[in-house]
C-alpha positions as CSV (number, residue, x, y, z in Angstrom):
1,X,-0.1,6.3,-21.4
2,X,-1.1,7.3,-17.8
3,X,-1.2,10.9,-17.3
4,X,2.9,11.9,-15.4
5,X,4.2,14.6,-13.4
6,X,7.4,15.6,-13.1
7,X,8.7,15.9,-9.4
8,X,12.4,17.4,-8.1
9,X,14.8,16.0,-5.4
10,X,17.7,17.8,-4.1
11,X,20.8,15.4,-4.7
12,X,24.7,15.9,-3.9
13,X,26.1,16.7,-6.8
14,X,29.2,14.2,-6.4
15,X,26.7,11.1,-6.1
16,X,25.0,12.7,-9.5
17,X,28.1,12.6,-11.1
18,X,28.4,9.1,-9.4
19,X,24.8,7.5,-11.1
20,X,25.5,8.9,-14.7
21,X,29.2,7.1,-14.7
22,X,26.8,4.4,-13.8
23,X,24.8,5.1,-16.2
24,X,22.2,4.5,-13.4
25,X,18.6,5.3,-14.9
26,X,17.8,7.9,-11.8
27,X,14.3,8.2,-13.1
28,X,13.0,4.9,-13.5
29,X,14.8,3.8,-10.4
30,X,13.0,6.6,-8.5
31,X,9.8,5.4,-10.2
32,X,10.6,1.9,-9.1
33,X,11.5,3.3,-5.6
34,X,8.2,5.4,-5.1
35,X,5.7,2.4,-6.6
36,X,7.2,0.0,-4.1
37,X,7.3,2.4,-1.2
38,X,3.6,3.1,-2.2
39,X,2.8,-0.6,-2.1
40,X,4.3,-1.4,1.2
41,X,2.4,1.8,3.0
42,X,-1.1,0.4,1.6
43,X,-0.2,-3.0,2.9
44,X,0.7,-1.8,6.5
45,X,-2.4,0.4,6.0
46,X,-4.5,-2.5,5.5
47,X,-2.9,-4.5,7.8
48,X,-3.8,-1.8,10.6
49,X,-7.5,-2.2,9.3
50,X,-7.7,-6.0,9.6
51,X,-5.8,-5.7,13.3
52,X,-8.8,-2.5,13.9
53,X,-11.6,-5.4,12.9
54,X,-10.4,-8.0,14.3
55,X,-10.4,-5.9,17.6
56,X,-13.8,-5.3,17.3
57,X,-15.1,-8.5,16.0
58,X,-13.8,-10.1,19.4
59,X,-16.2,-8.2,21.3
60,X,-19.1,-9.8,19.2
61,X,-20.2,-13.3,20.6
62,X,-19.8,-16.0,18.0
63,X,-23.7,-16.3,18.1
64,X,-24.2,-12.9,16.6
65,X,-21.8,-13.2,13.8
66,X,-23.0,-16.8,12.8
67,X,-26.7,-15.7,13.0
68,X,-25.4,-12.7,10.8
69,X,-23.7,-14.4,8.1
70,X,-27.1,-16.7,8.0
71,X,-29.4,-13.9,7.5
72,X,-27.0,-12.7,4.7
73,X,-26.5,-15.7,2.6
74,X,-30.4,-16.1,3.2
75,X,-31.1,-12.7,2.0
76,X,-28.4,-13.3,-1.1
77,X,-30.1,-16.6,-2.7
């Protein structure tokens, strides 16, 4: 098992009371919460990236890049 941490969040009491007559499982729904917030941040994060480098592959003329990617599968064999 992974190595866990306990973290706290300040609720209103009434919806408390309203999860557990639910019988709502608060912790793995805000473990399920967190990993899916997690995921979507990386995605726009790399997202951002791939917008960033595509920016500045534009500025490169299409003969650099193809002469580029020729010298690397060259120097890869």
């Amino acid at each position: 098992m992974r190595n866990q941490v306990t973290i706290t969040a300040k609720i209103d009491a009434d919806l408390k009371e309203r999860l557990k007559k639910l019988k709502v499982n608060v912790s793995g729904l805000i473990r399920e919460a967190l990993e899916q917030e997690a995921k979507r941040l990386e995605r726009e994060r790399i997202r951002k990236l791939a917008e960033e480098a595509g920016t500045i592959l534009q500025k490169i003329p299409a003969e650099e890049l193809v002469e580029s990617i020729r010298i690397g599968r060259e120097h890869s064999d």
